[in-house]
Residue frames relative to the residue before (quaternion, step in Angstrom):
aa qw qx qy qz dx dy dz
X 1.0000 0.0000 0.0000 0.0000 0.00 0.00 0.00
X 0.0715 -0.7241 0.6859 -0.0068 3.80 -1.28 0.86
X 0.3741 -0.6625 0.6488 0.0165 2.82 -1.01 2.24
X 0.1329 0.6480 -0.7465 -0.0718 3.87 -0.59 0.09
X 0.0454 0.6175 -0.7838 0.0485 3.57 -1.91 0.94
X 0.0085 -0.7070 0.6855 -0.1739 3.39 -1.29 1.44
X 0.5198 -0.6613 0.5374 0.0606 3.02 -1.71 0.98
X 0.0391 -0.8323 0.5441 0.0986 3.65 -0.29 0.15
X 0.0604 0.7420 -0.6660 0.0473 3.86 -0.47 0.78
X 0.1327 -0.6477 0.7473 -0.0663 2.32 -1.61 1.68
X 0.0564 -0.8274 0.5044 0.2404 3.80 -1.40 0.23
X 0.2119 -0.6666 0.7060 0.1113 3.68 -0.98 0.42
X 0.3308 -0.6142 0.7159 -0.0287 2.91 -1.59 1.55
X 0.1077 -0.8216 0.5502 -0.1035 3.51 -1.11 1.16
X 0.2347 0.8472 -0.4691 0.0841 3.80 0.69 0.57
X 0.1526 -0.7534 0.6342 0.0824 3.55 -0.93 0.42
X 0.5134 -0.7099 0.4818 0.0169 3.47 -0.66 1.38
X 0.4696 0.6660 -0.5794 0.0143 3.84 -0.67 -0.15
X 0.0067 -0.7110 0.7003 -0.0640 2.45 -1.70 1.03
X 0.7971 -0.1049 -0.0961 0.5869 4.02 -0.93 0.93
X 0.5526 -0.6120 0.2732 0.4955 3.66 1.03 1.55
X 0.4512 0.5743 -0.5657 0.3828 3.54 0.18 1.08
X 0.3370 -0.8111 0.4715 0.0792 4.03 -0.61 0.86
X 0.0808 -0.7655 0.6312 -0.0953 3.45 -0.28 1.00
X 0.0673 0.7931 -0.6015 -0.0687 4.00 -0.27 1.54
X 0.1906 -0.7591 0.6071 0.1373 3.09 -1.31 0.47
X 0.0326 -0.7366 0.6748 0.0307 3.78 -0.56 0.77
X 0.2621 0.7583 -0.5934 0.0646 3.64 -1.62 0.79
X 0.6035 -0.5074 0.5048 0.3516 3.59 -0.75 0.83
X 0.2645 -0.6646 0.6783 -0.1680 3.31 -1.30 2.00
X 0.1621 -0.7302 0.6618 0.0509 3.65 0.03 1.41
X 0.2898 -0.8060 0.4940 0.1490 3.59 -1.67 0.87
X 0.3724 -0.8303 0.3244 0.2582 3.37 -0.05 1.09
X 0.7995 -0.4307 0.3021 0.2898 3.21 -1.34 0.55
X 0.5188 0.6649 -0.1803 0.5062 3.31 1.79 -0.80
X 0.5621 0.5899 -0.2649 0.5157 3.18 0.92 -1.72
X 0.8364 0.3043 -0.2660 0.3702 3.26 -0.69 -1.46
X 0.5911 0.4397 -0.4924 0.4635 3.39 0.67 -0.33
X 0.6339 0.5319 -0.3425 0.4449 3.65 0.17 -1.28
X 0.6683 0.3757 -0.4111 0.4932 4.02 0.77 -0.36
X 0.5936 0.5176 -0.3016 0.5374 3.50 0.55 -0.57
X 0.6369 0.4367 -0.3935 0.4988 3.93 0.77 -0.12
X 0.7125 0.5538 -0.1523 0.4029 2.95 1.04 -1.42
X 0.8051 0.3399 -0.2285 0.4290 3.54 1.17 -0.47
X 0.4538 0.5912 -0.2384 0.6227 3.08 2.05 0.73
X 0.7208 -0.3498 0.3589 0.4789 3.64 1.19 -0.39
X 0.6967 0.4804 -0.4331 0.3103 3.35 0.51 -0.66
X 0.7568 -0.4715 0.3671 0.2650 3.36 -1.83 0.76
X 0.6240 0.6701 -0.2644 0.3029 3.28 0.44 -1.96
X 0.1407 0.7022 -0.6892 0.1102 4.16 -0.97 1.17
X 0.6079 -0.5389 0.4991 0.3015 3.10 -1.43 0.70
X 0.0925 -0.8958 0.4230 -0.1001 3.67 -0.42 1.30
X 0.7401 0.3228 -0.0467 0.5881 3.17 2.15 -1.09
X 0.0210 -0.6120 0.7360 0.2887 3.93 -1.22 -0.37
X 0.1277 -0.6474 0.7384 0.1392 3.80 -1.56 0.54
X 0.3068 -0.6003 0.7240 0.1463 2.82 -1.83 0.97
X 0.2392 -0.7915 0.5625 0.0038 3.53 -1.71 0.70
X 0.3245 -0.7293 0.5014 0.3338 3.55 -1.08 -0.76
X 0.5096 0.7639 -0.3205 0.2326 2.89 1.18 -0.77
X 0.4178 -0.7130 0.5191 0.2180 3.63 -0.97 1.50
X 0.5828 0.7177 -0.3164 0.2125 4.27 1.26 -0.94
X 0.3119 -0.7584 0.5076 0.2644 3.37 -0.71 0.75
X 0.4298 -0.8618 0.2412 0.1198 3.25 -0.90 1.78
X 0.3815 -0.8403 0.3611 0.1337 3.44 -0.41 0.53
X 0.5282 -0.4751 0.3288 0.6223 4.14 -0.15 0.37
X 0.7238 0.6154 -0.1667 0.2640 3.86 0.58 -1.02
X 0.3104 0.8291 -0.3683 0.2837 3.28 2.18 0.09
X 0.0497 0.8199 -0.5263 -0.2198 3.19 -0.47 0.03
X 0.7871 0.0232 -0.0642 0.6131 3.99 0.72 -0.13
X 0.5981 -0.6245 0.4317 0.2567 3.66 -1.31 -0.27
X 0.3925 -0.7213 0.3921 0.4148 3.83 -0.22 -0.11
X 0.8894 -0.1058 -0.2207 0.3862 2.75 -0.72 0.54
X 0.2432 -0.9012 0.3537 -0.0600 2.97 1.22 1.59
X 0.2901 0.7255 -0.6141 0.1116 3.66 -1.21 1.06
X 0.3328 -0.8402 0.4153 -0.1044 2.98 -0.72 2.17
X 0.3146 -0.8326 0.4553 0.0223 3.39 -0.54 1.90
X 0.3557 -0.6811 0.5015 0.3976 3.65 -0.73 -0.04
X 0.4301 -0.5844 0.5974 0.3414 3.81 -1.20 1.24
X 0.3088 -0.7470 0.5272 0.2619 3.46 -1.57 1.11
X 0.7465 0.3423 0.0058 0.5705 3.21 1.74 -0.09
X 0.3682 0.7802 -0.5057 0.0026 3.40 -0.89 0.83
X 0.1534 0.8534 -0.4832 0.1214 3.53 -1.22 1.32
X 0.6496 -0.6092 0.3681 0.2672 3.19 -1.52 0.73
X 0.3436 -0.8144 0.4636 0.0617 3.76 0.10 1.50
X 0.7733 -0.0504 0.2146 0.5944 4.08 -1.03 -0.24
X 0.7016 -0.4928 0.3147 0.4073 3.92 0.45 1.70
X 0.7794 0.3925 -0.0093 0.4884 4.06 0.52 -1.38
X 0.8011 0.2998 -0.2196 0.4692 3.69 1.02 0.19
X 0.1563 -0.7342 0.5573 0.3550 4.15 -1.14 0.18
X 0.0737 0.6430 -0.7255 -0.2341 3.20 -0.84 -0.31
X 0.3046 -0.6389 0.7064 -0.0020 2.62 -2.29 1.15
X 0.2074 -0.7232 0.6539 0.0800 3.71 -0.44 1.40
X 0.2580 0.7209 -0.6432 0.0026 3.62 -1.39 0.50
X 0.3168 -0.7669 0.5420 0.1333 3.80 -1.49 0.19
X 0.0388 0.7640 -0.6359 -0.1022 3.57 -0.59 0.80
X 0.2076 -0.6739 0.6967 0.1319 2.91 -1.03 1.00
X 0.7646 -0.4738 0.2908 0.3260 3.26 -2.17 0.15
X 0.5893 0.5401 -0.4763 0.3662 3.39 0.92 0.22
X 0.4961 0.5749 -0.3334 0.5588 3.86 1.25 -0.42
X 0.9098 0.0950 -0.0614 0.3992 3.17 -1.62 1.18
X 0.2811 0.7204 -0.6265 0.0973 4.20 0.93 0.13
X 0.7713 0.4133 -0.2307 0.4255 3.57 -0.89 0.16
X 0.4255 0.6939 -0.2813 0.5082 3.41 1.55 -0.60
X 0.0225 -0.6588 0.7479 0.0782 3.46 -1.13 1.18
X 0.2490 -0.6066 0.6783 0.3315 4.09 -0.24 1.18
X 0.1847 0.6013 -0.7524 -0.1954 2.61 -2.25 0.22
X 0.7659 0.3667 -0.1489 0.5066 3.12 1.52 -0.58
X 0.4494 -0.7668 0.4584 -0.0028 3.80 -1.07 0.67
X 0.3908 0.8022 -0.4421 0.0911 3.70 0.05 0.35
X 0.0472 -0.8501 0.4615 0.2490 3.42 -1.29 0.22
X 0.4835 -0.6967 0.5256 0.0673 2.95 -1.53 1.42
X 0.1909 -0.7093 0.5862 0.3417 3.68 -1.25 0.30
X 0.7902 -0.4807 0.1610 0.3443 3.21 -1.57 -0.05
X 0.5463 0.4063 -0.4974 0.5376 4.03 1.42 0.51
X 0.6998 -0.5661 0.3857 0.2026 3.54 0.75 0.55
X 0.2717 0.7048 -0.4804 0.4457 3.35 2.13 0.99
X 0.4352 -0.6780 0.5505 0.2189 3.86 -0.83 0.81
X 0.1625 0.8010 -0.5553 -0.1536 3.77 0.40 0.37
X 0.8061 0.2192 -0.1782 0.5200 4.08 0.41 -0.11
X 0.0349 0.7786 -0.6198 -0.0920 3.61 -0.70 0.12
């Protein structure tokens, strides 16, 4: 007999805009890098390494498991992180206007705290 048990991870991206108290949401699918899944598989073995950051980018490329960072990448501290409905994390964070000036965002990723890219 062959027992097989697997994990699937999936991410969703969830961002809420404001601006002159008016809300712009944005919601998009948060591919996990190749990193990531390793870095869980450390992490549920002992290893140190947590998700500590979101980065904001420019970059126009569709991303691939094989990402490793963002363009012109600038990395915020998460103001918040926790285990949701037993089976989910969520990661609350804020950029304010001093993060990223000059920065067109288009892109989104999160990083842990040696600077592994685990979602993008």
């Amino acid at each position: 007999m062959k027992l097989k048990d697997e994990i699937k991870l999936s991410g969703m991206l969830h961002v809420e805009v404001w601006k002159d108290q008016k809300c712009a949401e944005i919601h998009h699918h948060n591919m996990i890098m190749t990193a990531g899944r390793s870095m869980l598989a450390q992490m549920v073995t002992g290893g140190l390494d947590s998700i500590m950051y979101i980065g904001i980018g420019s970059g126009t490329a569709e991303e691939t498991p094989e990402d490793t960072g963002l363009q012109d990448e600038c990395q915020v501290p998460l103001a918040s992180r926790e285990v949701f409905d037993t089976t989910r994390a969520k990661f609350e964070f804020e950029i304010g206007k001093e993060a990223g000036n000059g920065i067109n965002v288009r892109e989104f990723g999160l990083f842990s705290e040696r600077g592994i890219m685990f979602s993008h």
